[in-house]
N, C-alpha and C positions, 0 to 999 in steps of 0.2 A: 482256224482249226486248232484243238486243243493236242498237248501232246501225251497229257497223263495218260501212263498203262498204253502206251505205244507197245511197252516190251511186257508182256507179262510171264507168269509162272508156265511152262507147262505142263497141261490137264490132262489125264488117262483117260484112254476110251468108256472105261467102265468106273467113271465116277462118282454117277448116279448110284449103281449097283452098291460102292464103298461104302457112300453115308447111310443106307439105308440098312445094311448086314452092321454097321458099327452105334445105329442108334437099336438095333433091334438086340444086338450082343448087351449094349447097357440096361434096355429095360429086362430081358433076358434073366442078367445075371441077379438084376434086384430081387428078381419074382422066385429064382431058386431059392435066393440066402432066407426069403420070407416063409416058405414051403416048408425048407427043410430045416427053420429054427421052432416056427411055431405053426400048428394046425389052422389059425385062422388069420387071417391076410386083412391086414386095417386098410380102412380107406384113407387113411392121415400119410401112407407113403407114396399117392399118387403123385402128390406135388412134388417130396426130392424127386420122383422118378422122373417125371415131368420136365426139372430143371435140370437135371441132369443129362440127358438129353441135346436139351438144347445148348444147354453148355458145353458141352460135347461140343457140338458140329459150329456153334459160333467157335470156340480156341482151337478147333481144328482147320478151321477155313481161316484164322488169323494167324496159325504154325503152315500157313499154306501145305499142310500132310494131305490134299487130296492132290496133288500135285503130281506129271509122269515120273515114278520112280525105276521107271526100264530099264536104267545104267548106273542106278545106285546100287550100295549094297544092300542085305539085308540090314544089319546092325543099324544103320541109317534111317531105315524106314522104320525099325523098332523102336530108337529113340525119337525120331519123329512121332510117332504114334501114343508115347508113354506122357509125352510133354502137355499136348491137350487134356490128356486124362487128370495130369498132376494140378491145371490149371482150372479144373472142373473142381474138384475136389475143395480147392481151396476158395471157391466161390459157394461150394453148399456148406461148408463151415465156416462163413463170414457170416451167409445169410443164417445160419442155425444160430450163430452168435447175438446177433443184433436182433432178431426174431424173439428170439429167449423160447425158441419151441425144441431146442436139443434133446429136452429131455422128454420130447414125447415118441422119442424114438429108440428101438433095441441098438444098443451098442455092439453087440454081435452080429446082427442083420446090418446094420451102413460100413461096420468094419470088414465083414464078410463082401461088402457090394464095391468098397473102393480097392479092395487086395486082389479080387479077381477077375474083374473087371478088365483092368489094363494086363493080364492074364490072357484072359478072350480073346481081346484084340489083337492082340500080337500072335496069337497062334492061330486063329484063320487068317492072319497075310500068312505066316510061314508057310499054311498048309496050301495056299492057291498059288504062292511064286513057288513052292514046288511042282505043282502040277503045272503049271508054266514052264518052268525051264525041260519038263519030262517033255512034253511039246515043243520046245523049242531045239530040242535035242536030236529028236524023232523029225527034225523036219518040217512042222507046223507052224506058222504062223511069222515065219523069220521073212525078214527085208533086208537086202542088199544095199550097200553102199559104197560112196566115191569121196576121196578127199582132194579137192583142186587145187596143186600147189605142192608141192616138197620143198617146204617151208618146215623153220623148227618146230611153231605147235602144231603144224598136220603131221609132223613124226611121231610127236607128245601124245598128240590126238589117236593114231594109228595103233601105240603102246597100248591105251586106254582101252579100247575097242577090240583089240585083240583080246587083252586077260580080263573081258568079260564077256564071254562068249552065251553064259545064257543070256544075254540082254535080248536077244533073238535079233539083235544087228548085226550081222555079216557083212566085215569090210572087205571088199574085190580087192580094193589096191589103191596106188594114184593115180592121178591124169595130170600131166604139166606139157605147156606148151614151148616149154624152151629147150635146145638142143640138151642131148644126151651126157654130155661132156660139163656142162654146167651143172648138173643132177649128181650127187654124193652116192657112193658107192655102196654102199652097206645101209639100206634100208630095211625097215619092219615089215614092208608092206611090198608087192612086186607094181612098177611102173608099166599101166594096163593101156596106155595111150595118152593122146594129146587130149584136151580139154574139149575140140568138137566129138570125139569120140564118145568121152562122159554122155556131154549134149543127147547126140543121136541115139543114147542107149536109153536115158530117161525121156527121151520122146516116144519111146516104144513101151515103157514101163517097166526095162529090167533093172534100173536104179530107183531107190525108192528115196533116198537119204543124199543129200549132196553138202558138202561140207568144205566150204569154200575159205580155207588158210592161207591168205593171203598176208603182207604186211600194210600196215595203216596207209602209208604211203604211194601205195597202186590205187590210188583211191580210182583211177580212169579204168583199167582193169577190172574191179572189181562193181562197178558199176554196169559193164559191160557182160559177165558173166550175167550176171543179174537179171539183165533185158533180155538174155538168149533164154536161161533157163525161167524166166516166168512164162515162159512158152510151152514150160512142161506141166506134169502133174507133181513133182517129186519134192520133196519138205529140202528146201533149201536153206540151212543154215551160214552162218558168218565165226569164224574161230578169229578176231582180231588177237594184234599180236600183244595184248596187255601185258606178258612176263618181262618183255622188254625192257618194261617200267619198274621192275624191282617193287612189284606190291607186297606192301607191309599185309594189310588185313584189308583186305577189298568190300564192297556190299554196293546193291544197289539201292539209290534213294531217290529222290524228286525234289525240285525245286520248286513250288507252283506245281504248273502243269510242262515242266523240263526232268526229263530224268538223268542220274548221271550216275558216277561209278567210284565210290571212292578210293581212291589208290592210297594214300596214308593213312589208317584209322586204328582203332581199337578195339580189340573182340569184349570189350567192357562193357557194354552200352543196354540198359535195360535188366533182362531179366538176367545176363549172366553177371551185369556188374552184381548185385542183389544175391547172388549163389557165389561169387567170390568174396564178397565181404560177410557173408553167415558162414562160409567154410574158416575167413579168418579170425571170425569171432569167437566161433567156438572151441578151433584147436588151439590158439593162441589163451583165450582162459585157461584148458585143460593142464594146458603145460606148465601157466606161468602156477596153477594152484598144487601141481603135483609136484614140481620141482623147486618149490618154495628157499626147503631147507638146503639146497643146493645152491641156489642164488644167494642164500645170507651166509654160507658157507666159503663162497667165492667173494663176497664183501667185505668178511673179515681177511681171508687171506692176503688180498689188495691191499688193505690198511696197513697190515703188518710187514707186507714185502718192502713197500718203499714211502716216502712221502708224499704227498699228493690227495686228490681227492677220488673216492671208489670209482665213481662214474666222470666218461669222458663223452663229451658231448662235442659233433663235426658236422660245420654245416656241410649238405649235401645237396644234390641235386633230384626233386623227387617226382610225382606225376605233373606235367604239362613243363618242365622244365625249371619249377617251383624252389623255392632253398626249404629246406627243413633241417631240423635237430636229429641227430642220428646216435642213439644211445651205445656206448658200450661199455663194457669194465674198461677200467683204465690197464693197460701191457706195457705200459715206456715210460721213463722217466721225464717225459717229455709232453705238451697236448698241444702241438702243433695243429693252428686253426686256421691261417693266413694265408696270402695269397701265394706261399711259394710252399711247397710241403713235400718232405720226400717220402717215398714209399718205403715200405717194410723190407730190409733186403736180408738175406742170409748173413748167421752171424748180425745181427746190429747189435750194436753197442748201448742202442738206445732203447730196447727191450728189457726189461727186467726177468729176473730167473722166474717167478712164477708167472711172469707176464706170458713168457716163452711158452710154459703147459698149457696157456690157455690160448693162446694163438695158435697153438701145434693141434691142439682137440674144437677150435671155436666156439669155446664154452667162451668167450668175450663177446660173441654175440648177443649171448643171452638177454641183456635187456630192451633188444630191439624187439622181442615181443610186447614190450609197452609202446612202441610205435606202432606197431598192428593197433593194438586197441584203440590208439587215438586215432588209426585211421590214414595217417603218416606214410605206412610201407605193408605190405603184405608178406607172410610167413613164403611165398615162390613168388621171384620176379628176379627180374635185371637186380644184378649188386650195385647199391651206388657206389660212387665215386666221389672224392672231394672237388669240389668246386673247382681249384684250381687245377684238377686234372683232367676234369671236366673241358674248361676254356683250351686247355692245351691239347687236346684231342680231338674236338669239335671240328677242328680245323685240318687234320692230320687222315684221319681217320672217316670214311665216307660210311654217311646215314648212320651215322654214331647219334646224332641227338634223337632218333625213333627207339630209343630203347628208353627213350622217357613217356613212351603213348600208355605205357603202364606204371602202377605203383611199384618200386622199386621194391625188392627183397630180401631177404635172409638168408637164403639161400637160391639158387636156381640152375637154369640145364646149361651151359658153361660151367658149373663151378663143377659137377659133376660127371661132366665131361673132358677136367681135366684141368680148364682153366680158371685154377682159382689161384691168389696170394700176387705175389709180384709181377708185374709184367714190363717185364724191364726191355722189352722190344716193340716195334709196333705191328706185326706178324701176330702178336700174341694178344695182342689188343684186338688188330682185326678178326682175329679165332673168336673171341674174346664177344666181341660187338656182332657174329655171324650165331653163335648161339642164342644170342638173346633175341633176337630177331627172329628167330626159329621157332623160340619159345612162343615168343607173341603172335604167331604165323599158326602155329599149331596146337594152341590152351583147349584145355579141356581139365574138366575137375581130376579126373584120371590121369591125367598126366603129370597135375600138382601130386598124386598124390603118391606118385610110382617117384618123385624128385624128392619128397621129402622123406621117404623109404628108405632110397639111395643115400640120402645126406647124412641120416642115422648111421648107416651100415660102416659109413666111407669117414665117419667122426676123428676118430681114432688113428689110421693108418693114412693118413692123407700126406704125403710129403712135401707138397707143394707149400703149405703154410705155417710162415715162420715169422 
């Protein structure tokens, strides 16, 4: 027996209904943009309408967006929704390209068909999970449920379920079968009975959802709930206790035909590595072409402050655990590269006086935007470190080398949260190694882009570095 897609996506009742309102929205909006630019409707736009379409619902069935989104948010489903469109889009402009037939098409008509299109779509979900949650509100169409276990993620679980109330899942409470006295005091949810109790209510059908939070470890238990409740009708779930495990960036994948779970990874992989490296490429040009004479500005000042060479070059440690070149202005009278190197501390001696303004403002940064360009480090990520404080920490400091599963950075949410410049404890290190992990736990271009906002704002009055 095979095991692939043991576990699959789950699918809405009304699936069918989605793709055929979202291929009819796409031919829909063509046929307007055609109407209302020109009197007479060519037959040369069957085929983008055509492929469009079908492009459509192929990159929506591979964004799995027809997927149950009953406990998502909206924003969720709208960026789910926006992604197949963007991925259509750039497949009728590959094909218009290599075709060489672009130009037998109105530029206001396909521009008018790709602008509001993903428009459409996104406002008949809003306007049906509205009339859903109005129904779900009024009492219609809602299922009850049980979490087995007061256990941390069936508290986590209980949290979730509560504050989202139009999902039309209504949680009863728990059911645990161990004395009252071993059960924690202050729960989300009120303890509705022992676990035959759950049982007997979904044998009747007044549970419809059973959500069994056990720990990996009752593997005999939970096997045992199992056999009782496949005796019922009610959608029986599994909440294992994966937080346990301290996942970096999790996803499901397959081995062959084995599927598994990754607990270390990187939210980098495919189309977002490809939308992190064009968001580097293009703000990292903008900057290094508009703040030119500021950079040759701060080249001369270097020259003239002390001896030495403008630029200071430290190997670091960069994606997959890698050494690279890490550019900056030269701030010290010093270019400590070896295996022993001390950090920057208050007052050093070893800074020079404009070395100091520019350490104080992180205009020394500046030319690690030529490491963006080579691809070396990204304008948001983990700050590296030198190497040797690297090896000295590795060891000191837990799941400190997973802030290498991305390209290191320029700035990022540590530094802007407080922890940047010296870290002369390892409390501050561990702050330090908790944000960066957070960062990679929760990326999103919007996030880089509210970090490098903050980094602007916070340039100037940062006190921390010196």
């Amino acid at each position: 027996m095979k095991h692939r897609e043991l576990i699959r996506h789950n699918v809405p009742d009304f699936g069918l209904l989605y793709r055929l309102v979202d291929v009819s929205i796409v031919a829909l909006v063509l046929y307007l943009s055609l109407v209302l630019y020109t009197p007479e409707i060519s037959n040369n736009y069957y085929i983008p309408g055509a492929l469009g379409m079908i492009g459509f619902l192929l990159s929506a069935e591979s964004c799995h967006l027809y997927r149950s989104w009953r406990t998502s948010t909206f924003r969720e489903h709208a960026t789910a929704t926006l992604l197949p469109w963007v991925l259509t889009v750039f497949i009728l402009m590959t094909a218009g390209y290599f075709s060489k037939t672009s130009n037998d098409f109105s530029r206001v008509v396909i521009g008018s068909w790709f602008v509001f299109t993903p428009c459409a779509l996104i406002v008949w979900r809003f306007a049906l999970l509205q009339l859903i949650r109005l129904l779900y509100r009024r009492g219609y169409c809602t299922q009850k449920a049980a979490i087995i276990g007061v256990t941390e993620n069936g508290i986590a679980l209980a949290e979730e379920l509560n504050t989202r109330a139009d999902s039309g899942i209504i949680l009863e409470g728990f059911y645990d079968e161990r004395d009252c006295y071993r059960i924690p005091d202050k729960l989300n949810a009120p303890i509705c009975g022992s676990v035959l109790d759950a049982l007997e209510k979904a044998r009747q059908g007044e549970l419809k959802h059973i959500y069994i939070a056990m720990p990996l470890h009752a593997r005999g238990r939970i096997t045992k709930f199992l056999e009782n409740f496949s005796d019922t009708t009610a959608n029986t779930y599994l909440i294992p206790d994966f937080f346990n495990y301290n996942l970096l960036y999790s996803r499901w994948g397959h081995v062959g035909g084995i599927q598994i779970l990754s607990v270390f990874d990187t939210p980098f992989n495919g189309l977002t590595a490809w939308a992190k490296r064009i968001e580097d490429i293009i703000l990292a040009t903008l900057f290094l072409i508009l703040c030119s004479p500021v950079l040759i500005a701060i080249a001369i000042g270097v020259k003239l402050s002390s001896p030495g060479p403008v630029l200071f070059k430290q190997d670091r440690y960069g994606l997959d655990g890698k050494k690279i070149k890490v550019w900056k202005f030269r701030s010290m009278s010093t270019t400590d590269n070896g295996e022993v190197i001390k950090q920057a501390t208050k007052n050093d001696f070893r800074v020079t006086r404009f070395g100091a303004f520019l350490r104080r403002t992180s205009l020394d940064e500046l030319p690690q935007f030529i490491n963006v360009l080579q691809g070396t480090m990204s304008i948001v990520g983990p700050r590296p470190h030198a190497v040797a404080h690297n090896e000295e920490y590795r060891t000191i400091v837990e799941r400190y080398m997973l802030r290498h599963k991305v390209k290191p950075g320029i700035t990022g949410w540590a530094q802007i949260n407080g922890y940047r410049g010296e870290t002369d404890t390892i409390s501050k290190m561990e702050k330090r190694v908790e944000y960066d992990l957070a960062y990679i736990q929760r990326w999103s271009l919007s996030m880089d882009l509210k970090i490098i906002c903050m980094t602007t704002v916070r340039m100037f009055s940062d006190k921390m570095a010196y």
